[in-house]
N, C-alpha and C positions, 0 to 999 in steps of 0.2 A: 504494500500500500504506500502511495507516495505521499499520501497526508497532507499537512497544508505546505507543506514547502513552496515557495512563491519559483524559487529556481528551477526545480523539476517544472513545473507549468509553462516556464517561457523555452526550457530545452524543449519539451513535447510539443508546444506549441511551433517551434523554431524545427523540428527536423520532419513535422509532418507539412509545414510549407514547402522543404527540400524533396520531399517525398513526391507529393504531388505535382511539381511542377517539374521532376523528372518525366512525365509521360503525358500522351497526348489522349485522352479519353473520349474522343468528338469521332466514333464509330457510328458512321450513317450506312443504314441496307435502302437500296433502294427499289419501292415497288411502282411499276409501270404504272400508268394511269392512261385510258383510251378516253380517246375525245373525238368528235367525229370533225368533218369539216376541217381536218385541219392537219396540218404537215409538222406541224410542233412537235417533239417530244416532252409529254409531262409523266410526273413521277411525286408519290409521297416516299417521306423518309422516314424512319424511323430508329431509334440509338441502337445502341450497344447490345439493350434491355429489352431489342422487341417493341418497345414504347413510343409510340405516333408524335411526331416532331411538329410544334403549331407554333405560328407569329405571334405576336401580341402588337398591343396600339402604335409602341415604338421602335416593329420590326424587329425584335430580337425573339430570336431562337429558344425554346423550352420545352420540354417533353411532358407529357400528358399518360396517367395510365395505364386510361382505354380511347375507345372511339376513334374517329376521323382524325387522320394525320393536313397540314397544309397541301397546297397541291404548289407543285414548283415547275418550273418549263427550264430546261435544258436549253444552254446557248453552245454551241459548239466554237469555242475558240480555235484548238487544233488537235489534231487526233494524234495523239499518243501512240495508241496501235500502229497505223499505216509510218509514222518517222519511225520508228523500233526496226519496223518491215522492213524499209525502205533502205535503212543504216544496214541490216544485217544482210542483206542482197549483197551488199557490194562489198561488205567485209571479209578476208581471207579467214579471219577465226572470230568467231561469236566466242563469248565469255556471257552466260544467260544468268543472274545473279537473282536469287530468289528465295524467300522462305520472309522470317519473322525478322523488324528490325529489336535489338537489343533495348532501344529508349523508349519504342513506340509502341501502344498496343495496338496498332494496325496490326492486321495478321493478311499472310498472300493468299489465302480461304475467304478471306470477306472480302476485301476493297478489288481486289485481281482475281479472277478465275482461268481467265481462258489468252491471257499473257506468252505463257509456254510454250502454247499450243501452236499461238501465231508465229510466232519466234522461232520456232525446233523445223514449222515446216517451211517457212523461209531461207532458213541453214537448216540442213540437215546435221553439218558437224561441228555445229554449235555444242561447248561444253557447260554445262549445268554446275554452277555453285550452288548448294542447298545450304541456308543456315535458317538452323531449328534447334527450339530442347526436346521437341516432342515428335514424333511421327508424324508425316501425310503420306497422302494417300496417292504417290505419284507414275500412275501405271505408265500414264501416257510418255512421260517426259523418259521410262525406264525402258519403253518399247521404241523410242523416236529417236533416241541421242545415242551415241557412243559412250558419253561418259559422264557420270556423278560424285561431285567432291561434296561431301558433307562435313558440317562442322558445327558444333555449338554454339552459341552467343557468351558473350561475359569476358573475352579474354583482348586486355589492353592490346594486345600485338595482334589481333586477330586478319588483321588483313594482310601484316605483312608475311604471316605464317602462312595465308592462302597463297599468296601474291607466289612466295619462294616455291611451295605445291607445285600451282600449276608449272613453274617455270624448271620442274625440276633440279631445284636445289635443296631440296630434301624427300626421301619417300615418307608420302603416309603409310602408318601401320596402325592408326586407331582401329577400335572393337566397337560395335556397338553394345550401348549396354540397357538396350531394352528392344524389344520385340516392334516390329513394323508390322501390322496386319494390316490384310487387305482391303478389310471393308469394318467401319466401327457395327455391323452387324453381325459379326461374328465373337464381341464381347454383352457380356451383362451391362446393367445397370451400374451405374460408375459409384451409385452407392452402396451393391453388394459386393461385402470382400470374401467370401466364402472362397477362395480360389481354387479349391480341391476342386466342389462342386462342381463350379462352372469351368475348370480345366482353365482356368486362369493364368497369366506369366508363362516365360517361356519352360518352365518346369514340369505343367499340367497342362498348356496348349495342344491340340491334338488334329490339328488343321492345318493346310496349307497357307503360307503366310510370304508378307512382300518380300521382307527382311530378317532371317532370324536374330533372336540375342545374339553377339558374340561374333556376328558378323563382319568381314571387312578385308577389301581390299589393298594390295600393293602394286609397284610397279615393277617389280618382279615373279618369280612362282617359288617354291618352297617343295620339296619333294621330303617325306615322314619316312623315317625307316627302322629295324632293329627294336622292333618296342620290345620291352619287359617290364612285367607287372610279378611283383613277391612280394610276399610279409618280410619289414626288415629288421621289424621286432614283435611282440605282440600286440602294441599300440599303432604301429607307421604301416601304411603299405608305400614301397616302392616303387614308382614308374620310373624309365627311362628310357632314352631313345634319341635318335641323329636328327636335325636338321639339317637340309642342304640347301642353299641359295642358288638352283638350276638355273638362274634367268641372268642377264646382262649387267642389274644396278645394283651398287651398294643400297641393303635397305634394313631395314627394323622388321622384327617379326613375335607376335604375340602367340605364343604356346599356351593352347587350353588344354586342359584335363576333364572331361566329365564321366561320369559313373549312371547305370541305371540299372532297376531291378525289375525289370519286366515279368516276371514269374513270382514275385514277392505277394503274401497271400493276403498285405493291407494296400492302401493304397498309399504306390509311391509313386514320386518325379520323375518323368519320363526319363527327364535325363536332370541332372543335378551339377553345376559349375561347382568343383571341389580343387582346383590349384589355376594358375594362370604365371608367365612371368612375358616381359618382354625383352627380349633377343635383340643386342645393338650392332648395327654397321657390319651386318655381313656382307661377306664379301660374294663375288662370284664366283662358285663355284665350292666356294668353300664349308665346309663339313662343322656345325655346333653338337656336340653332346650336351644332352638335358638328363638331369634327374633331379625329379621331384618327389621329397614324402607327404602323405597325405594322414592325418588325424583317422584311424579305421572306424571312431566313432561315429566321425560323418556317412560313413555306409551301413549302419547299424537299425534295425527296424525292432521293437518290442510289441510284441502282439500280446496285449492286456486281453484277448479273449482265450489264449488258450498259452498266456504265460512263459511264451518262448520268445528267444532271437533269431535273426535270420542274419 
């Protein structure tokens, strides 16, 4: 409890101005409006919230509710679309930059839909920068491009770490670390977490999906070999096994481990992420030895109906 302190008051007061004036919150959807007789484009708006957007006496903007939104008419200054088009025709390399800005809550699902679309078939090998924290849903852009660089928001350097990417002055070897699905009809309700249930995460998912966890490319290949798996004590189990950099670039390489008990008589994870390391600057051609121990209790199941281990 912050009690009457007068200082706490002006700090909370003082960093929720900071707060708020970080982001842009003025998210208009727009619904067509038909009118006969007429060549116009009009459109009601409405926020963020769903909530019908109406004028008042001195022309300013406020949201309402329910009921009728204003009606607004559309002036086309210049189109957006056909300059993007027009630029990418005659460019030797598209760079298509797309997803969530980091300050803004515009998102490229509300304000942009069909951006991509125009772009990808204007160039065909145009490359896709995706920055997201969360999943889309991007069949088309995954069916139409050659290539996808993805990258999270939040990092001070973040453009220049792209910038080096594409230019090949580093390889990416991130993971994803969360499930790409194909369609949000293939999850529950985002308020049930029952995950077993609904075969939830990528542990209990049981469906074809965009992108699995764990997922991620390089700009080289990676050849596995030699595996062995043993108890290396009664608590550890053992893996180990070769990495080989088969492809042309020095690059990074993230070695998973998963486990699953497919025949197990409770219900378990299809597959379980139980070790991970990342592997720096191999070379070509060149040969890493891995070995990883694993906790054996992470693969241990207690079945409270009939009082055994598995």
């Amino acid at each position: 409890m912050q009690g009457d302190d007068p200082n706490y008051l002006r700090i909370a007061a003082t960093l929720k101005h900071f707060a708020f004036d970080w982001f842009v919150t003025e998210i208009f959807h727009e619904i067509p409006v038909k009118r006969d007789c007429s060549e116009e484009k009009f459109v009601q708006l409405t926020n963020r919230f769903d909530q019908p957007i109406q004028i008042d006496s001195e022309k300013r903007l406020y949201s309402e509710l329910s009921g009728e939104g204003a009606v607004f008419a559309i002036e086309m200054v210049s189109d957006g679309y056909k300059e993007a088009v027009c630029l990418a025709q005659k460019a030797d390399t598209v760079i298509l930059a797309l997803g969530c800005h980091p300050m803004v809550c515009a998102k490229e699902e509300i304000d942009r839909t069909t951006l991509d679309e125009k772009i990808s078939k204007a160039s065909p090998n145009a490359v896709c920068v995706l920055f997201s924290n969360y999943p889309y849903t991007i069949h088309t852009i995954q069916n139409r491009l050659p290539a996808i660089l993805w990258d999270a928001t939040g990092s001070q350097d973040m453009g220049t770490a792209m910038a080096k990417t594409l230019y090949g002055q580093n390889a990416p070897a991130g993971r994803l670390n969360m499930t790409w699905y194909n369609s949000d009809d293939d999850l529950p309700d985002i308020d049930d977490y029952d995950i077993v249930r609904h075969r939830r995460i990528y542990r209990y998912f049981d469906k074809e999906v965009l992108y699995p966890f764990g997922y991620g490319l390089t700009y080289t290949e990676f050849a596995y070999s030699n595996l062995s798996v043993q108890m290396a004590d009664p608590c550890h189990i053992e893996i180990s096994f070769d990495v080989k950099n088969i492809g042309e670039c020095v690059s990074d390489e993230v070695v998973q481990i998963y486990a699953s008990a497919p025949k197990s008589r409770v219900p378990k994870p299809r597959r379980q992420l139980l070790a991970f390391e990342r592997l720096y600057d191999i070379l070509p051609q060149e040969t890493r030895h891995v070995t990883k121990r694993v906790n054996a209790r992470f693969c241990e199941t207690y079945d409270n109906m009939e009082e055994r281990h598995d």
